[in-house]
C-alpha positions as CSV (number, residue, x, y, z in Angstrom):
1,X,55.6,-209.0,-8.4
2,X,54.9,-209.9,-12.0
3,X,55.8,-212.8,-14.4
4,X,55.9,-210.6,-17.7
5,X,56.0,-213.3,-20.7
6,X,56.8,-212.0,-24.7
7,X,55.1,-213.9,-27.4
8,X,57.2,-212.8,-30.2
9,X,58.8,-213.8,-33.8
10,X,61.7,-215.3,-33.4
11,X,63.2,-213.3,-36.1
12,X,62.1,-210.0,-34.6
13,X,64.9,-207.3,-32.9
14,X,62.4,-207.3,-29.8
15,X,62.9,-211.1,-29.5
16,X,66.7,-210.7,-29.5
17,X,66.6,-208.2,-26.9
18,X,63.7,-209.8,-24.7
19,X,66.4,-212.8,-24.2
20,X,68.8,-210.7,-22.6
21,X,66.7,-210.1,-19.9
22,X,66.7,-212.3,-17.0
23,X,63.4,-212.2,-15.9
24,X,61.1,-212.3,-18.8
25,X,60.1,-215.1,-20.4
26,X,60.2,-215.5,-24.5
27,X,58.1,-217.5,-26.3
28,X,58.7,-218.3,-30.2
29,X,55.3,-216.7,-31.7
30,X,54.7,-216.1,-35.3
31,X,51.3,-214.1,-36.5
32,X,51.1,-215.3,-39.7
33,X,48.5,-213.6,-41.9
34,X,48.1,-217.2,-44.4
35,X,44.9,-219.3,-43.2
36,X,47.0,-222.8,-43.2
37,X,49.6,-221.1,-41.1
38,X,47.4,-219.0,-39.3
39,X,45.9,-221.9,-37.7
40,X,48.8,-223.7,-36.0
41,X,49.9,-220.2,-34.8
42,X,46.3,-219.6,-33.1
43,X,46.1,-223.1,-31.1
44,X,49.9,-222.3,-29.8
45,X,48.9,-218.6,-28.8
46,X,45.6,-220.5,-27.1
47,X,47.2,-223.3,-25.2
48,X,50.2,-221.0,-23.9
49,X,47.0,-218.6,-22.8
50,X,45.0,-221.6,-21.4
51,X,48.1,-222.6,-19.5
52,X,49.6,-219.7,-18.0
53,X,45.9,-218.1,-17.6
54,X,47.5,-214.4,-18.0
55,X,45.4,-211.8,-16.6
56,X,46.7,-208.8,-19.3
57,X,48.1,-209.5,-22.8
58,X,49.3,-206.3,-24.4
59,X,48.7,-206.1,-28.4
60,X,49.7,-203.6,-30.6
61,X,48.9,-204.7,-34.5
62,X,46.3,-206.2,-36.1
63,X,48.0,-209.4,-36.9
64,X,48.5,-210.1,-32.9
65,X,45.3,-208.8,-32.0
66,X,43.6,-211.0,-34.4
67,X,45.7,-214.2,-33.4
68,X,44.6,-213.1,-29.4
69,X,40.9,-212.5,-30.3
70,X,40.6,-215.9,-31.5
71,X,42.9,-217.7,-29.4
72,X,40.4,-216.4,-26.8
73,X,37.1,-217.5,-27.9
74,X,35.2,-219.7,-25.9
75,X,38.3,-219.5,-22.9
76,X,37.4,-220.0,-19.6
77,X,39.8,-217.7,-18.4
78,X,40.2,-214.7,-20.6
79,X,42.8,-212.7,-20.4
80,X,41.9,-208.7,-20.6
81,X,43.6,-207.6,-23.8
82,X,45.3,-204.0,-24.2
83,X,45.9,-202.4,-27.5
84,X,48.3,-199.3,-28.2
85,X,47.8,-197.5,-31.2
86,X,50.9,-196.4,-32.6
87,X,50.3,-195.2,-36.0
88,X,47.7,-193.1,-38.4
89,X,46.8,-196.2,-40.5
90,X,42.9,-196.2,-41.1
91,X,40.9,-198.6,-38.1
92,X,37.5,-198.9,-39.5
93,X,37.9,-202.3,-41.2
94,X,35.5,-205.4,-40.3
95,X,38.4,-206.8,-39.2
96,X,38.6,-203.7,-36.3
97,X,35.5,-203.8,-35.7
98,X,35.6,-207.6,-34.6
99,X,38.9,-206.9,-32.3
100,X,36.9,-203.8,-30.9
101,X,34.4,-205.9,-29.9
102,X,35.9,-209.6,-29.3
103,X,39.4,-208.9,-28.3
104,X,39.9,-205.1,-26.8
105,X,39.2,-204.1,-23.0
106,X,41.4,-200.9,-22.9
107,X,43.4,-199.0,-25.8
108,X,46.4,-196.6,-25.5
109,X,46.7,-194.0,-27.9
110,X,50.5,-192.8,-28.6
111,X,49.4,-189.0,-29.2
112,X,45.9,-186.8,-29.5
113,X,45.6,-187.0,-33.0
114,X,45.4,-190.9,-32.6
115,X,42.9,-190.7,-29.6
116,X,41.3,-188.8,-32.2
117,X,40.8,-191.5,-34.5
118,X,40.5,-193.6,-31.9
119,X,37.4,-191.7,-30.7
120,X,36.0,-192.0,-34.3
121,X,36.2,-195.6,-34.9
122,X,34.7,-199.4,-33.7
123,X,36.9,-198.3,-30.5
124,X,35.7,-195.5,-29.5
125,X,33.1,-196.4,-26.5
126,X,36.0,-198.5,-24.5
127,X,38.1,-197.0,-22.0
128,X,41.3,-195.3,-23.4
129,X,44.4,-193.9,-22.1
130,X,46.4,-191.4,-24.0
131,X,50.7,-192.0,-23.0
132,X,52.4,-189.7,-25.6
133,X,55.3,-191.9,-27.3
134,X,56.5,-192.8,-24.3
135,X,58.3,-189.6,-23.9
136,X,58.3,-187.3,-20.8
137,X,58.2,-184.4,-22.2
138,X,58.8,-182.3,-19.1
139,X,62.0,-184.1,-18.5
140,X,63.0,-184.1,-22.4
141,X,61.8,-181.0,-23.7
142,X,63.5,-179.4,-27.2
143,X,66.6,-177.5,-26.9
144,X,67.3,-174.1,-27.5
145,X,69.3,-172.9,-30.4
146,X,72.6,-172.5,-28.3
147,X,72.2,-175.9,-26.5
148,X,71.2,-177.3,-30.2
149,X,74.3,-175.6,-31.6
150,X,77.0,-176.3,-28.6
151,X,75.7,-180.3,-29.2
152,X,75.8,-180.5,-32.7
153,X,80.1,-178.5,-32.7
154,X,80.2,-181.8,-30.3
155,X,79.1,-184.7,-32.1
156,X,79.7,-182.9,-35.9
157,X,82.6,-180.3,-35.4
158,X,82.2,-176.9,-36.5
159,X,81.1,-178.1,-39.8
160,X,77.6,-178.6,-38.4
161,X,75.2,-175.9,-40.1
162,X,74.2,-177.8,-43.5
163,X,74.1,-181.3,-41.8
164,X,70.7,-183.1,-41.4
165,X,70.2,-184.5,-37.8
166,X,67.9,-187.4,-37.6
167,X,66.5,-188.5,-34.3
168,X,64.5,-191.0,-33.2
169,X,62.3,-192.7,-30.5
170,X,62.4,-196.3,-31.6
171,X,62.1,-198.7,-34.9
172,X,65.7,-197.2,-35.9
173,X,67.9,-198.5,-33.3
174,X,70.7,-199.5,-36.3
């Protein structure tokens, strides 16, 4: 019941993958932080919004955001724009203070301690969901030592005690 659309670099993992996918739709994107490419970047990002007339466009760093805030200005039709926080960088910049107040309608927070700076920054009085990684934590909840123990003899062999174990939820997928 929805037409889900990716604006996304064309050199980017997420791009690759999105084109597997039979029903989304992938548009070469770049957010370019340079003024004389900036601009070309912004009036594509603005006619695809124009023309499609999306009703939620999902950001999620400050090169995007800034690219959708001003794509957006002076639009008849503007979309409502989401923005996850995913990491501890600082977000009381002009720069956030602008997308906080030009560009954001609703922000999700990856964990407490970000709603936490959420809450203390140019974002705090807009509505804000917490969704923690991504991760159902009910459903994936930490191993005990013997189920740790029986999986790493499985993957590692009994030579398993001094190895390091790395594990990850995304950004590490080779």
């Amino acid at each position: 019941q929805h037409d889900v659309s990716l604006a996304v670099s064309p050199t980017s993992r997420l791009y690759r993958y999105a084109r597997e996918l039979a029903d989304v739709r992938v548009i070469e994107q770049r957010y370019s932080s340079r003024l004389l490419r900036m601009i070309p970047e912004v009036r594509q990002l603005r006619r695809l919004l124009r023309a499609n007339r999306y009703d939620v466009v999902h950001v999620n760093g400050s090169a995007d955001h800034r690219h959708v805030m001003l794509a957006c200005q002076g639009l008849s039709h503007r979309p409502k724009v989401v923005w996850t926080k995913h990491n501890d960088h600082s977000i009381t910049s002009f720069g956030n203070v602008l997308r906080a107040r030009l560009a954001t309608d609703h922000v999700i927070s990856v964990s407490s301690f970000v709603k936490s700076m959420v809450d203390n920054s140019p974002y705090a009085a807009l509505p804000q969901t917490v969704i923690r990684h991504g991760i159902d934590t009910r459903r994936f909840s930490p191993a005990d030592a013997s189920d740790r123990n029986a999986q790493r003899r499985a993957v590692f062999g009994d030579d398993h005690h001094d190895l390091i174990v790395f594990g990850s939820t995304g950004g590490t997928d080779y």
